[in-house]
C-alpha positions as CSV (number, residue, x, y, z in Angstrom):
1,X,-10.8,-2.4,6.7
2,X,-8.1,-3.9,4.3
3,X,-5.5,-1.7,2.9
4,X,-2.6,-2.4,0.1
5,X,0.7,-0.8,0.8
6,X,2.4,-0.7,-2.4
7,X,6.3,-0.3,-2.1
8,X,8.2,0.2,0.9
9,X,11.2,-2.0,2.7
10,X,11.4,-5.5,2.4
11,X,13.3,-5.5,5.8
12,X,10.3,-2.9,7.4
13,X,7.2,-5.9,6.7
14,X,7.0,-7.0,9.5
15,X,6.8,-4.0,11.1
16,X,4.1,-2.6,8.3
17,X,2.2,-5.4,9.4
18,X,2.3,-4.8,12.9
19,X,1.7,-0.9,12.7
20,X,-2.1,-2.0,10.5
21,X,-2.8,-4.8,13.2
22,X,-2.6,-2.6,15.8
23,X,-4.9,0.0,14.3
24,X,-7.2,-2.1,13.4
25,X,-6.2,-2.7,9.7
26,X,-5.6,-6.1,7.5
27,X,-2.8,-5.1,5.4
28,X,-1.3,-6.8,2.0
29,X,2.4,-5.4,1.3
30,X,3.6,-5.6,-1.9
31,X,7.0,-4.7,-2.2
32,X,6.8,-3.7,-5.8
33,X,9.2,-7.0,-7.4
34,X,6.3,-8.8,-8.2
35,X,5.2,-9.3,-11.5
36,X,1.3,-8.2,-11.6
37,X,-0.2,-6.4,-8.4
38,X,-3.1,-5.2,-10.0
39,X,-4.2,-8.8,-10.7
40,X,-3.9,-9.9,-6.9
41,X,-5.0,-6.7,-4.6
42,X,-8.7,-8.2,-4.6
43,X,-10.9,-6.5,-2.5
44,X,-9.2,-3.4,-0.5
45,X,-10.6,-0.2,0.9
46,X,-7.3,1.9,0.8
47,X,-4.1,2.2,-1.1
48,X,-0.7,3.5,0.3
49,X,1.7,3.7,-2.2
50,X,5.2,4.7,-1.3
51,X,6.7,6.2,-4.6
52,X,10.2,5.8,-4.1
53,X,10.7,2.6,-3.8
54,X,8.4,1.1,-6.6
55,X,9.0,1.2,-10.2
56,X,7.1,2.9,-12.6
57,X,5.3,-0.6,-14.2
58,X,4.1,-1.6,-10.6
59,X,2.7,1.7,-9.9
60,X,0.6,1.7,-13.7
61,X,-0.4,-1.6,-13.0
62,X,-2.4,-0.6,-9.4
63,X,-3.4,2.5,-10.5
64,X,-5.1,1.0,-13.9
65,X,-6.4,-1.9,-11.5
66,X,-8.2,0.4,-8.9
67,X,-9.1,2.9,-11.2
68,X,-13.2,3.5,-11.6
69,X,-13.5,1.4,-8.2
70,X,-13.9,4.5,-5.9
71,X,-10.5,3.3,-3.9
72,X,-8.2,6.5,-2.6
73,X,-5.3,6.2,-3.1
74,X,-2.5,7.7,-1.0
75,X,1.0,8.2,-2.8
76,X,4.0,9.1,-0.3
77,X,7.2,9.3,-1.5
78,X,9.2,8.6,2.4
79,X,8.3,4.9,3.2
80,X,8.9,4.9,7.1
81,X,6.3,3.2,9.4
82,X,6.0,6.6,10.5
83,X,4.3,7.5,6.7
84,X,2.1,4.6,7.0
85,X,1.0,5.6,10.7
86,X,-0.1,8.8,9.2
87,X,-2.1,7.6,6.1
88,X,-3.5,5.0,8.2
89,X,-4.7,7.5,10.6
90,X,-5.8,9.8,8.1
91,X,-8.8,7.9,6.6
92,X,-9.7,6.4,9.9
């Protein structure tokens, strides 16, 4: 399964990382700076987006790149690994 976690810490990645490897999960963080997400995300199962720490132009540009591709999308606004332990555990 690969998963995109949209948002979250720059200073938690690695940890993001670790929490998806461990269950199983290839994970592609995107902390929300870069200029086009939607055009990179490729091929992904899931989507975690953590609302509070992306702007509103990174969050349009996934949505409108996922949308019609049958791709749930989970939108939390607290981005602690604990957040992404529970929407990772949610859809497995």
């Amino acid at each position: 399964m690969c998963a995109a976690l949209i948002g979250g810490m720059d200073r938690l990645k690695r940890e993001y990382m670790q929490e998806a490897k461990i269950r199983g999960v290839k994970l592609k963080c995107y902390t929300g700076k870069e200029r086009s997400i939607g055009d990179t995300l490729g091929n992904v199962d899931l989507v975690v987006l953590f609302t509070n720490k992306v702007s509103h132009k990174a969050k349009k540009d996934v949505l409108s790149a996922i949308r019609g591709k049958d791709i749930p999308v989970m939108m939390k606004h607290s981005c602690g690994i604990s957040t992404l332990r529970k929407c990772l555990e949610e859809v497995a």
